[in-house]
Backbone bond lengths (Angstrom), bond angles and torsions (degrees), N, CA, C in turn:
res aa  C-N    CA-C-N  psi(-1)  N-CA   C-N-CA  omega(-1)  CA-C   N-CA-C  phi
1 X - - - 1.464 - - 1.520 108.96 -
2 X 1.465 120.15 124.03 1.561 126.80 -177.30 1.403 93.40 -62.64
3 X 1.371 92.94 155.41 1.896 114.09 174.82 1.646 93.88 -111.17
4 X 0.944 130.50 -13.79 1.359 105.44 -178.75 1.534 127.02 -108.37
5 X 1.077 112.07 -178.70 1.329 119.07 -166.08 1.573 106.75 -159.62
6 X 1.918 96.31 134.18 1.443 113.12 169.59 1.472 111.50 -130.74
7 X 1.451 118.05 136.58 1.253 112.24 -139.94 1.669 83.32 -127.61
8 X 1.311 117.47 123.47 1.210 115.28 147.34 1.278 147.72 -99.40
9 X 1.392 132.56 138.33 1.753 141.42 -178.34 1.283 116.88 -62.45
10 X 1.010 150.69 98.26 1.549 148.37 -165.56 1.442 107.16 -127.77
11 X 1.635 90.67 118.58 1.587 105.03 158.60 1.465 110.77 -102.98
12 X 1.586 101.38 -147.33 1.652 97.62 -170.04 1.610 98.17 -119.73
13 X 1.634 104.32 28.89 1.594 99.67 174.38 2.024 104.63 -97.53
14 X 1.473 106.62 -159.76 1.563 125.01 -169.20 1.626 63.99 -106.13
15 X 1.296 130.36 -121.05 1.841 97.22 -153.00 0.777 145.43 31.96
16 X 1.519 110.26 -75.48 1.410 122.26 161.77 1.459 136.69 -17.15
17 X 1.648 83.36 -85.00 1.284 110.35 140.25 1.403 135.79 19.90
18 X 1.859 95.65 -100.95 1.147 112.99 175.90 1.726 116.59 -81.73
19 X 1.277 114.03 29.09 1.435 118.90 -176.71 1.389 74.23 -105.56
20 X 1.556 138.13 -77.05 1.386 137.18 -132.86 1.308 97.69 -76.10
21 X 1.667 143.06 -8.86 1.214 136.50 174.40 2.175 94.52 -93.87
22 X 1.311 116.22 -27.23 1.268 94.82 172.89 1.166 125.31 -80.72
23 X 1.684 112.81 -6.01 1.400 119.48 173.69 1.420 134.24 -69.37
24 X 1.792 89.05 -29.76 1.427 119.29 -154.21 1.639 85.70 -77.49
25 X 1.389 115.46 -57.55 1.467 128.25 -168.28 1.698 99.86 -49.30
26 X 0.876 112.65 -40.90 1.630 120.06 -157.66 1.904 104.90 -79.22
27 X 1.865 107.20 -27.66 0.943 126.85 -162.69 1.834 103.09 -73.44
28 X 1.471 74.42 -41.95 1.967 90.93 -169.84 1.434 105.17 -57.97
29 X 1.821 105.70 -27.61 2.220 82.36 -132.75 2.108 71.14 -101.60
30 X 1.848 121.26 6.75 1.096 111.23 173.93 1.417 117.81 -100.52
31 X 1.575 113.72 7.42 1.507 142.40 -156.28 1.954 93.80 23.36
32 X 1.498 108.29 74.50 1.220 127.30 158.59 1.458 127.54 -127.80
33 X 1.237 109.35 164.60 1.465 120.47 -158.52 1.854 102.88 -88.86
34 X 1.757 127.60 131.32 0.693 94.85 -167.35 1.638 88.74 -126.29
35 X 1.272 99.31 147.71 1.681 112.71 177.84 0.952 118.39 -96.57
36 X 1.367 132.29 136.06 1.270 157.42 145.96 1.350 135.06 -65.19
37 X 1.071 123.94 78.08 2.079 118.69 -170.68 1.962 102.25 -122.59
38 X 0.984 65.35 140.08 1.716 83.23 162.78 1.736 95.10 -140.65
39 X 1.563 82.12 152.65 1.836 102.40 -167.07 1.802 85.76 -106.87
40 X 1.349 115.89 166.05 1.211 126.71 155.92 1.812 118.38 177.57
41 X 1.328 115.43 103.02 1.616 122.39 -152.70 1.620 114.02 -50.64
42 X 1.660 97.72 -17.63 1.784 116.71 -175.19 1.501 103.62 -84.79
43 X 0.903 130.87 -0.96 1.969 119.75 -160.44 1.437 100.25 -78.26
44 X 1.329 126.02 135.38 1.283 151.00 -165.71 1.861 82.77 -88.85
45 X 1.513 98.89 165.86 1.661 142.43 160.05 1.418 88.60 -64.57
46 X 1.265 120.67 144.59 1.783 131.23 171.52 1.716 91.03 -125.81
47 X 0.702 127.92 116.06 1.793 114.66 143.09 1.228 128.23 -71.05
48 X 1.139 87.92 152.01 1.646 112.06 -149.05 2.312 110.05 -57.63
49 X 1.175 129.27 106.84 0.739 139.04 -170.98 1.954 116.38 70.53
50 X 1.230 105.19 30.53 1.782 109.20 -175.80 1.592 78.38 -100.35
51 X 1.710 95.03 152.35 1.717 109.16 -168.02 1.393 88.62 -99.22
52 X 1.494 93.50 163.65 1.612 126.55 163.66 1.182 159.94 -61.65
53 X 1.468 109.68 64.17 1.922 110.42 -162.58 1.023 118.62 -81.39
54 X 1.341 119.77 155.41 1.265 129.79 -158.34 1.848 104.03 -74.41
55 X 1.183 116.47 -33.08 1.830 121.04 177.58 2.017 104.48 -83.68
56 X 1.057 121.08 -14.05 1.698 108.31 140.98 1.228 130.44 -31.64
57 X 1.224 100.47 132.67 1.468 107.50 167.08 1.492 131.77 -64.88
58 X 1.183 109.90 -22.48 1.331 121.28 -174.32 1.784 118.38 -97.04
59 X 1.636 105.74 -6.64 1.346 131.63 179.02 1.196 103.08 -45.95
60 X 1.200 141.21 -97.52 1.454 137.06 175.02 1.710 131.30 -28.07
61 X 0.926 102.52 -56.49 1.613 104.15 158.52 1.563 111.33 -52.36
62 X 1.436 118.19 -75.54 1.473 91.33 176.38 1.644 135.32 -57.71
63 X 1.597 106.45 -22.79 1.596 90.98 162.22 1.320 121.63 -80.82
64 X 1.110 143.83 -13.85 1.529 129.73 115.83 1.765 141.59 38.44
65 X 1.629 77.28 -91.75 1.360 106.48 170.46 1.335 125.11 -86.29
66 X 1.129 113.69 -29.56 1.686 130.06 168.93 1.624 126.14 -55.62
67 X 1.651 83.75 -52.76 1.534 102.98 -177.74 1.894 97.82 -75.57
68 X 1.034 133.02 -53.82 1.565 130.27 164.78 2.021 107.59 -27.74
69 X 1.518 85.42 -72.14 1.642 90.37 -157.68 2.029 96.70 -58.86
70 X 1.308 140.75 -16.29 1.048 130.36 -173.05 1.720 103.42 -95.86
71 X 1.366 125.29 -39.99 1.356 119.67 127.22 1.169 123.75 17.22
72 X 1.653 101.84 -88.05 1.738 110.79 -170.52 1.572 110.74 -78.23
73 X 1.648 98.58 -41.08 1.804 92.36 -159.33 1.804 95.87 -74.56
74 X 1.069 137.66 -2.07 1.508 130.07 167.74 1.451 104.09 -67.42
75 X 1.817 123.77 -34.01 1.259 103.66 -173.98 1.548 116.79 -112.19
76 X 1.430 107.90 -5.43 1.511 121.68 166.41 1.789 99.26 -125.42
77 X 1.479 109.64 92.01 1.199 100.32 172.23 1.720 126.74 -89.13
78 X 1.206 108.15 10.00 1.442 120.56 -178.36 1.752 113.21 -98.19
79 X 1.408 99.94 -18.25 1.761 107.76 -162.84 1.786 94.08 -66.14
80 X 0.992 112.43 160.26 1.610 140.82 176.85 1.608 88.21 -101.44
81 X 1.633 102.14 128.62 1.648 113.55 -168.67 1.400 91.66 -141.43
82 X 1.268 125.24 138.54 1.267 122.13 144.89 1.519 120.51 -136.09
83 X 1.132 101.21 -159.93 1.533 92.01 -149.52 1.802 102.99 -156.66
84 X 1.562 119.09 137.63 1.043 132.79 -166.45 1.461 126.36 -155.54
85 X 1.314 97.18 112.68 2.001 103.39 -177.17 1.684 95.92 -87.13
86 X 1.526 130.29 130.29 1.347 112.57 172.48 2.015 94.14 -119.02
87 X 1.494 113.49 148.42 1.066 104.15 171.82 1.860 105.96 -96.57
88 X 1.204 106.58 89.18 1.594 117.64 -176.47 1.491 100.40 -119.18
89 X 1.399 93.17 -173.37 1.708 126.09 167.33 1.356 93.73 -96.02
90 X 1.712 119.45 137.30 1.875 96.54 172.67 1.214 135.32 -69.87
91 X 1.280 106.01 -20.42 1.636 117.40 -168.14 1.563 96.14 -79.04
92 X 1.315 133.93 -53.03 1.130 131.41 167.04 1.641 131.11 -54.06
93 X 1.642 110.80 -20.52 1.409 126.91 -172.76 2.158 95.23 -83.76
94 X 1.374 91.42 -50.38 1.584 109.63 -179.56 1.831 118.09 -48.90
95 X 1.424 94.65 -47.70 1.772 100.31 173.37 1.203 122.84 -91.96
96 X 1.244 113.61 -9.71 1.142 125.02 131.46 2.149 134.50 -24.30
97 X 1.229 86.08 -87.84 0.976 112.35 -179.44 1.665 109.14 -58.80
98 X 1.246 95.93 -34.76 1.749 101.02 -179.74 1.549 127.60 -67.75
99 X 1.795 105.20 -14.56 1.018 117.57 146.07 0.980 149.35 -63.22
100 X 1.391 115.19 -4.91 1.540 117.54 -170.45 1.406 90.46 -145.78
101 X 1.341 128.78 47.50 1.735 122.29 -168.44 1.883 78.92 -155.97
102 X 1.500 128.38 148.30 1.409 138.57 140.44 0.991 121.99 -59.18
103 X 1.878 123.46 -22.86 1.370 112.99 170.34 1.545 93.66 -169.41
104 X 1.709 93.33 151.77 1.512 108.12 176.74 1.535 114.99 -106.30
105 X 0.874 108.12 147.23 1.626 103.43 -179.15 1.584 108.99 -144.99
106 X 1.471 129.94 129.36 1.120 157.80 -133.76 1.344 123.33 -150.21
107 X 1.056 130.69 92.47 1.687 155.35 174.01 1.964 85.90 -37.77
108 X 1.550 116.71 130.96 1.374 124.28 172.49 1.776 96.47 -128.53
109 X 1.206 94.77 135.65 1.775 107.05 170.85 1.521 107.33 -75.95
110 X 1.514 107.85 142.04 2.078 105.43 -177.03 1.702 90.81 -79.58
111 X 1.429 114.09 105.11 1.406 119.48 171.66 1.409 112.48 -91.28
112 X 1.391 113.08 130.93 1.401 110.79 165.64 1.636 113.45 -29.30
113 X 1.590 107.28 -157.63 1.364 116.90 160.81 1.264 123.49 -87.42
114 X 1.532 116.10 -28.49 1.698 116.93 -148.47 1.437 81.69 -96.37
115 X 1.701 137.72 -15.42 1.493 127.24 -148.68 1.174 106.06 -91.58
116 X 1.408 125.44 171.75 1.330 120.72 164.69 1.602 140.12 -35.22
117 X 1.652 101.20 -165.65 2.028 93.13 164.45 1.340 109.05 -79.24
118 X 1.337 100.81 -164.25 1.419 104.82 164.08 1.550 113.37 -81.17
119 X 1.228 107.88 158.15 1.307 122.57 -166.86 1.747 115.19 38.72
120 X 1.221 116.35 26.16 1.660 102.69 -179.41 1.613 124.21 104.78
121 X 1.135 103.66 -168.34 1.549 117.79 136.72 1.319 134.63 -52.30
122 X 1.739 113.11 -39.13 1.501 100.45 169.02 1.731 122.72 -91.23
123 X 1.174 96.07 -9.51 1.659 102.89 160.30 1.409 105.31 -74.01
124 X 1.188 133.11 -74.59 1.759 117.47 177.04 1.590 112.71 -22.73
125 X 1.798 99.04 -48.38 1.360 75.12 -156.81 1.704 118.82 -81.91
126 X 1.635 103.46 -23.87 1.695 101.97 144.59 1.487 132.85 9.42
127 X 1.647 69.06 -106.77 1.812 102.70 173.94 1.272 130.85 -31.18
128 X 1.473 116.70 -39.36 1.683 134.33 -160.70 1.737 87.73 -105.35
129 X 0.980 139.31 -14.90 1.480 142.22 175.60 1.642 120.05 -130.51
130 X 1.217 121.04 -17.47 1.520 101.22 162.39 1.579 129.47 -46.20
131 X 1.704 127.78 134.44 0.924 111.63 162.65 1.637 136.39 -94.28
132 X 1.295 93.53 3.17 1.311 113.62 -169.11 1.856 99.67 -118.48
133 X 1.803 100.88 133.71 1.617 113.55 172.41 1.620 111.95 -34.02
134 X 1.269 108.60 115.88 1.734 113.03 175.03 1.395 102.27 -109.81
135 X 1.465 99.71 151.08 1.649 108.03 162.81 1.344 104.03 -133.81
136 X 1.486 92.00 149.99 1.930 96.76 -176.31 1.690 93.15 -122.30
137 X 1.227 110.41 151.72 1.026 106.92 -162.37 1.918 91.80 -142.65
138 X 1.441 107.98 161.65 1.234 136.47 -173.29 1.523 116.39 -134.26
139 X 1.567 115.93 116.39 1.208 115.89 172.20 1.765 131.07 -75.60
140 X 1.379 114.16 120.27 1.761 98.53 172.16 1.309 114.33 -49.74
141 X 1.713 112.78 -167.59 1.270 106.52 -168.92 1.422 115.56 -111.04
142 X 1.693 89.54 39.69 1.675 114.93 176.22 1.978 106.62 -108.85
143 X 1.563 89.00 0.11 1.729 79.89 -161.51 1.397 117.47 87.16
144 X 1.514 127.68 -7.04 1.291 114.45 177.60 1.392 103.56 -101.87
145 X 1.445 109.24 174.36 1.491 131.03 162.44 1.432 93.22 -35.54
146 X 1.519 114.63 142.67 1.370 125.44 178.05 1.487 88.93 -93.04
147 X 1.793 114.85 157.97 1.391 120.91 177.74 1.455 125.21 34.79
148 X 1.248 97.25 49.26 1.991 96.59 -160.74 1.701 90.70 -77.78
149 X 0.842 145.86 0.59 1.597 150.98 164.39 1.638 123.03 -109.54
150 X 0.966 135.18 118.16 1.098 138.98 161.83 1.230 105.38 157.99
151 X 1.790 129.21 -174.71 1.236 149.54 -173.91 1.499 117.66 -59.20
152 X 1.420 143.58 148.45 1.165 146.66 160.27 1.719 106.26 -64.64
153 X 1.202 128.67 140.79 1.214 134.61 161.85 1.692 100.39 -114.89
154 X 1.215 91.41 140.84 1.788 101.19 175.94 1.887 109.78 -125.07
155 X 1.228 114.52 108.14 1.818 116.97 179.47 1.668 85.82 -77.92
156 X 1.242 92.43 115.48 2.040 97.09 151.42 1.214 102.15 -122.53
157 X 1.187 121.87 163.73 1.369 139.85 -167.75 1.523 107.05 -129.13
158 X 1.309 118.17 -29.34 1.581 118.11 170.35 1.570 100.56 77.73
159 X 1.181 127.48 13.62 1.420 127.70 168.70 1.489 128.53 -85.96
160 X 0.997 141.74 34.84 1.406 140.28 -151.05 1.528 119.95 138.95
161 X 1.311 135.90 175.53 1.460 130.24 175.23 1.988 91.25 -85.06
162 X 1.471 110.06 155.44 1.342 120.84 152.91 1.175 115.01 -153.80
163 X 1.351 133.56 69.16 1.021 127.39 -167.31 1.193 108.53 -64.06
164 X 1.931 123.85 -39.87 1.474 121.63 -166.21 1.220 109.49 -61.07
165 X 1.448 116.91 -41.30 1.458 117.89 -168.50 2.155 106.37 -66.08
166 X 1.254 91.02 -62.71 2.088 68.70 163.20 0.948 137.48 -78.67
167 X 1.393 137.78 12.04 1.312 150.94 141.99 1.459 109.60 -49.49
168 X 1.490 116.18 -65.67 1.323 125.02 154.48 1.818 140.64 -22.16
169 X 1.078 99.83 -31.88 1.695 140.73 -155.91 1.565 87.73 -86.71
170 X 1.262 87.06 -76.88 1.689 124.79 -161.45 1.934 105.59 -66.95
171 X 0.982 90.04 -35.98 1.846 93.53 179.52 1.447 98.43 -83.53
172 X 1.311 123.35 -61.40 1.561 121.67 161.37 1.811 133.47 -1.37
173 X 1.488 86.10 -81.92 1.589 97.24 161.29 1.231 125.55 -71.77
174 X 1.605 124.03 -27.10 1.148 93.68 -160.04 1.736 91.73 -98.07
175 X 1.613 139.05 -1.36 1.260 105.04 120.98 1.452 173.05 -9.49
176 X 1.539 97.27 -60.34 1.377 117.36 176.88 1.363 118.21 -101.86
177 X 1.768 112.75 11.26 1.433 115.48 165.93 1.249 104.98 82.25
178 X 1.292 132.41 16.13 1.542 117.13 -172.92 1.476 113.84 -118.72
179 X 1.115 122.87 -149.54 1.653 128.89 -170.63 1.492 95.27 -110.73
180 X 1.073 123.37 164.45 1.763 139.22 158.76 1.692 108.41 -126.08
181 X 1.215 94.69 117.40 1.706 116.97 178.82 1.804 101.44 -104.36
182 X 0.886 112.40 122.64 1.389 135.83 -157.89 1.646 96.69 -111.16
183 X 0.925 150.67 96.50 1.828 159.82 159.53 1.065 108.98 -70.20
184 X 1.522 140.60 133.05 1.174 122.98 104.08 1.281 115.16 -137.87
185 X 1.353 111.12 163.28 1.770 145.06 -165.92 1.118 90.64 -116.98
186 X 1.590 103.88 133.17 1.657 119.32 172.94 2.119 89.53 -144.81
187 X 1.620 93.73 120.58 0.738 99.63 172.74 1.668 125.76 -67.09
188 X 1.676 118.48 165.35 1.573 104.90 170.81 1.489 114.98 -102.50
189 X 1.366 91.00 155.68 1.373 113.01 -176.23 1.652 110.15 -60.93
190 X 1.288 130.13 143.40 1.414 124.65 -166.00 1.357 115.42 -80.12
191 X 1.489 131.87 14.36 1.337 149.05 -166.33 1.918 70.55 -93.38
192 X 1.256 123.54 -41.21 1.776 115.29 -142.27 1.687 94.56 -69.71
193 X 1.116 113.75 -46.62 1.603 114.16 172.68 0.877 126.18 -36.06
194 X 1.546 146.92 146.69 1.330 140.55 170.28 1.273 96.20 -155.15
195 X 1.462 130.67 -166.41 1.591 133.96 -169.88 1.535 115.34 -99.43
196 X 1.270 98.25 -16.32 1.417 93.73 172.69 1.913 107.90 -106.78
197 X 1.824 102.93 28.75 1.412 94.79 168.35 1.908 102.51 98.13
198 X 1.576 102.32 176.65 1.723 101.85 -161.63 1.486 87.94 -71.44
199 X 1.872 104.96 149.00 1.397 133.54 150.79 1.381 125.29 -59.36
200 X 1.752 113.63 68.18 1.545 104.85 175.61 1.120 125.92 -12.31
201 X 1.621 111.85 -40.07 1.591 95.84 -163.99 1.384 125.06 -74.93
202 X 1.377 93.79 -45.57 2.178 119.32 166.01 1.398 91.50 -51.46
203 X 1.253 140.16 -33.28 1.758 130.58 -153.39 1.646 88.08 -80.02
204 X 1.315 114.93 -46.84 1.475 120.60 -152.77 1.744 100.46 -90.96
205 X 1.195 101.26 -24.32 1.707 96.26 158.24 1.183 144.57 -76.87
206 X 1.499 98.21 -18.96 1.992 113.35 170.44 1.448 106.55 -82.25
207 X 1.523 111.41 -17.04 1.762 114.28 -157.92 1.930 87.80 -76.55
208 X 1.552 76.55 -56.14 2.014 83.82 -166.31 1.985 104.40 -54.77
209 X 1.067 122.24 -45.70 1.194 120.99 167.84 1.593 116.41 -37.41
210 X 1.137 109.49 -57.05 1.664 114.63 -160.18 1.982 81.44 -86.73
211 X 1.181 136.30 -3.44 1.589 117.95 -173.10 1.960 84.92 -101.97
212 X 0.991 131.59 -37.61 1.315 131.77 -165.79 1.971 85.10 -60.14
213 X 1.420 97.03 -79.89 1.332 103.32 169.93 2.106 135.49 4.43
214 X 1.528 71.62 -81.30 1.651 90.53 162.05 1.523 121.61 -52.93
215 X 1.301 109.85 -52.63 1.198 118.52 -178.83 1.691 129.94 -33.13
216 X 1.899 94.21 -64.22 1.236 117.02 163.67 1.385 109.43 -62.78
217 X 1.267 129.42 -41.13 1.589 96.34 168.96 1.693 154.81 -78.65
218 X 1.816 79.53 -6.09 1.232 108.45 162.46 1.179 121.67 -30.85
219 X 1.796 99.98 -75.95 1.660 123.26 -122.09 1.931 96.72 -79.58
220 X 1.142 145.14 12.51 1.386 148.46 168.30 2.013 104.53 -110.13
221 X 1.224 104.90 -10.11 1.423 99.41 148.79 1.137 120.71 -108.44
222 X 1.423 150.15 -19.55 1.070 140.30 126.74 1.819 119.65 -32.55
223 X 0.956 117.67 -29.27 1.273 116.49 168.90 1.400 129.79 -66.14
224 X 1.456 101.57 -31.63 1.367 138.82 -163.51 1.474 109.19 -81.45
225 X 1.745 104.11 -44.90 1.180 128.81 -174.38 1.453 115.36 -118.70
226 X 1.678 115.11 59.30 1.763 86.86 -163.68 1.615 99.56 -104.19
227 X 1.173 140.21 48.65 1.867 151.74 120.90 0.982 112.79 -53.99
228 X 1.939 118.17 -36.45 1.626 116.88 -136.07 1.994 102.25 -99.81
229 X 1.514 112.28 99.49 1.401 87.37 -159.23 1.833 92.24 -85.98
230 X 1.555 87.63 155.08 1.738 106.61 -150.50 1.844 80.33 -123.73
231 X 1.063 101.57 156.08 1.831 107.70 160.02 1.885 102.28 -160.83
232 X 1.029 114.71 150.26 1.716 128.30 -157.18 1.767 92.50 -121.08
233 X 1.093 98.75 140.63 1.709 121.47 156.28 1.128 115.13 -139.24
234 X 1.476 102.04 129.67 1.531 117.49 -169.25 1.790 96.01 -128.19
235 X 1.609 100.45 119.61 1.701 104.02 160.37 1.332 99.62 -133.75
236 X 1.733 93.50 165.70 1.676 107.98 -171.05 1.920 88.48 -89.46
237 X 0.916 144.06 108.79 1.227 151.09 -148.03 1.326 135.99 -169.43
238 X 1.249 142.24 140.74 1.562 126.25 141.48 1.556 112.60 -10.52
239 X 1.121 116.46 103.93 1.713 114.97 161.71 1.619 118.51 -41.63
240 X 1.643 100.15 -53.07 1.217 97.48 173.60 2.194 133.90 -80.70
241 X 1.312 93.59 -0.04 1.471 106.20 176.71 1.801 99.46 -98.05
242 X 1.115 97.46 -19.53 1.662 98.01 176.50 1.492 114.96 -71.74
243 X 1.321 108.56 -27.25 1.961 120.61 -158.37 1.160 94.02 -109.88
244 X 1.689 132.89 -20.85 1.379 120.49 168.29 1.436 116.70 -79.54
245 X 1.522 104.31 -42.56 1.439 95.51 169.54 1.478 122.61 -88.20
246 X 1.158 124.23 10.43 1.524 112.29 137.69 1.236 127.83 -68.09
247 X 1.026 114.76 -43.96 1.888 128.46 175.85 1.560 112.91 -53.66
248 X 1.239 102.81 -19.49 1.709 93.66 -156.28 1.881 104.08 -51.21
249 X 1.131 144.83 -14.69 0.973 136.89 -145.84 1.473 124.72 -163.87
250 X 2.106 83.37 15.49 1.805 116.23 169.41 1.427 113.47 -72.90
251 X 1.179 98.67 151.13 1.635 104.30 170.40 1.912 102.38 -86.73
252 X 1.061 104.71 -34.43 1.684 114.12 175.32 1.497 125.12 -134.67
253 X 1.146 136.20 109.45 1.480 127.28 137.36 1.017 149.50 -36.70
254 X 1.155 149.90 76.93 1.255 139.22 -159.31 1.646 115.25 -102.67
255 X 1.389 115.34 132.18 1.746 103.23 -165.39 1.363 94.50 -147.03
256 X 1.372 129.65 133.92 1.318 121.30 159.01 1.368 161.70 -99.55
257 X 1.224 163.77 112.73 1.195 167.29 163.40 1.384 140.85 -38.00
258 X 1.250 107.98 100.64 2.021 100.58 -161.36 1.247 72.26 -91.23
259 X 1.426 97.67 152.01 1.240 149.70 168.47 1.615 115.04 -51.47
260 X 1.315 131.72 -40.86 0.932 161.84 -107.83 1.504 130.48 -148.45
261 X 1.283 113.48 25.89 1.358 131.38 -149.33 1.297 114.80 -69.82
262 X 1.400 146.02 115.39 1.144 118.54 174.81 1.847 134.69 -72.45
263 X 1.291 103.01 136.49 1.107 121.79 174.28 1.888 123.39 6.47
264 X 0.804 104.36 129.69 1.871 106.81 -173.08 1.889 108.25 61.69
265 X 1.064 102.47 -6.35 1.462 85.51 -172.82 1.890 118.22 -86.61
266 X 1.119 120.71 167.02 2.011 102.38 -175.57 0.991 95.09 -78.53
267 X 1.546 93.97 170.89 1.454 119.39 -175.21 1.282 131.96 -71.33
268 X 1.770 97.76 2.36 1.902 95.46 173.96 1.329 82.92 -155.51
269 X 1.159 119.69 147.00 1.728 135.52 163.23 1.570 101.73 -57.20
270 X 1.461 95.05 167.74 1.388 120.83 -164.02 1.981 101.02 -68.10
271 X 1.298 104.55 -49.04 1.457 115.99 171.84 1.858 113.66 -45.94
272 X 1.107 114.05 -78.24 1.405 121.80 175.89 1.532 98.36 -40.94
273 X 1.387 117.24 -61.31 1.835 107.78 -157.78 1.250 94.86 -70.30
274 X 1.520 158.67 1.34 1.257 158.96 -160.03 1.640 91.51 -113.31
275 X 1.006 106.72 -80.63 1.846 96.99 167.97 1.577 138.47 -41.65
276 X 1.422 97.55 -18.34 1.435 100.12 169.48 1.079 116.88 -93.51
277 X 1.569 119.17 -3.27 1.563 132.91 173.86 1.058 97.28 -81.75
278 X 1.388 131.59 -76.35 1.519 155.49 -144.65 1.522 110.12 -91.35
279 X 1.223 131.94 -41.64 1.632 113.02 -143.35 1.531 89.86 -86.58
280 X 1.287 93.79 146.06 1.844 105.56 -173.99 2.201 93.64 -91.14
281 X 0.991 97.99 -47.23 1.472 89.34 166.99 1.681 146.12 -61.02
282 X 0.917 140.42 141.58 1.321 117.54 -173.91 1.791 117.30 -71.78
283 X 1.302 97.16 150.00 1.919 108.24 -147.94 2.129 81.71 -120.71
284 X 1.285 90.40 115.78 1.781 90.90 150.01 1.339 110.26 -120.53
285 X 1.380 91.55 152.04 1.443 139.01 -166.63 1.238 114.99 -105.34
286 X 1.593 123.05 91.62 1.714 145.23 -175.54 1.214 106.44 -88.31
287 X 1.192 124.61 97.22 1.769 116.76 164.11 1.524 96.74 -80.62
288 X 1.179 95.02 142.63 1.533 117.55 166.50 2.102 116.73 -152.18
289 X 1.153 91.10 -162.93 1.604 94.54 -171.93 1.389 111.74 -103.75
């Protein structure tokens, strides 16, 4: 019997949707149990085996969840599904739940640039407080998981320890059989500017710095992982123009979140909130320390 659990957020959009088929996939290849909840603060008392009319209050919410879980079990008919009406707030029902789940996963709307996060306000408020690995996910214009095939991309920043977040990375792919592309962008120092534009030479000296860098922090996950073939890109760059255009053509993003933010600053770095704008693939979200 699996111990784990991936819990999905379900509204009554294709998002949705395509979260509970990326869950389902993720559920199988972890032979874990995958949950189904939708939150809603209005849901009535049901008694216990009384049927379902359509002028109930609770009608929509459970078709909801119904229409999701039949969704998945048509295309994983073996997975262990369950299923949960909570009468919550969602954002509170969601972190909730994220506590007692290995991973959350979350239907994201394709937002322009100028629009919000994903899912809103209760996606912000998610994101900046989940303790548990989330993925938000985006449907093609088939209704499925967008990029549900291709390579893991991993944004490191080389700022701090994270072990969870490449653990994450690294368990990821070498699951789903694929490669792990490792990014990072280190911006230049403003000495690199001049009037006729960046100083190749300073450009090509921060690059090799931040690739030496990488390197060494590599090589004990490569150790860790030596099946998992990994390859690194290092530009002197936007961090976050570096991790989008690695992604363009990922099956996953992976980016992380310390816990730990200092004081006055927002609730997600410039990298993460750029990917939650931009990445056409689905992007998880590793809090760590």
């Amino acid at each position: 019997m699996t111990s784990e659990v991936i819990t999905v957020g379900l509204d009554a959009s294709e998002e949705a949707l395509a979260a509970a088929l990326w869950g389902a996939r993720e559920a199988q290849l972890r032979n874990a149990t995958l949950h189904l909840m939708h939150a809603w603060i209005l849901l009535a008392s049901e008694p216990e085996g009384a049927p379902l009319r359509a002028e109930d209050q609770n009608y929509w919410a459970r078709w909801i969840v119904d229409r999701a879980s039949e969704r998945v079990l048509d295309r994983y008919p073996d997975l262990s599904v369950s299923e949960e009406l909570v009468p919550e707030e969602p954002a509170a029902a969601l972190l909730r739940a994220a506590w007692e789940s290995d991973l959350l996963v979350l239907g994201s709307r394709n937002m322009a640039p100028v629009a919000s996060y994903f899912l809103g306000d209760i996606g912000l408020r998610v994101v900046t407080r989940v303790q548990a690995p989330l993925v938000l996910v985006r449907p093609d214009d088939g209704g499925r998981p967008a990029h549900d095939q291709g390579d893991v991309v991993l944004g490191l920043s080389l700022h701090g320890p994270c072990d969870g977040l490449v653990s994450f990375a690294c368990g990821t792919a070498t699951r789903w059989r694929v490669a792990l592309r490792v990014v990072h962008g280190r911006s230049l120092p403003a000495s690199a500017y001049t009037r006729g534009g960046v100083d190749p030479a300073m450009s090509a000296a921060v690059a090799e710095d931040a690739r030496t860098e990488l390197t060494a922090f590599l090589r004990p996950w490569r150790e860790r992982f030596p099946d998992l073939p990994m390859t690194t890109a290092v530009t002197a760059d936007g961090p976050a123009r570096a991790v989008l255009r690695t992604a363009a053509d990922a099956g996953l993003l992976v980016l992380g979140r310390r816990r730990h933010r200092p004081a006055l600053s927002p609730p997600v770095g410039h990298v993460l909130q750029a990917a939650m704008h931009h990445a056409a693939c689905p992007v998880a979200v590793v809090p760590h320390d």
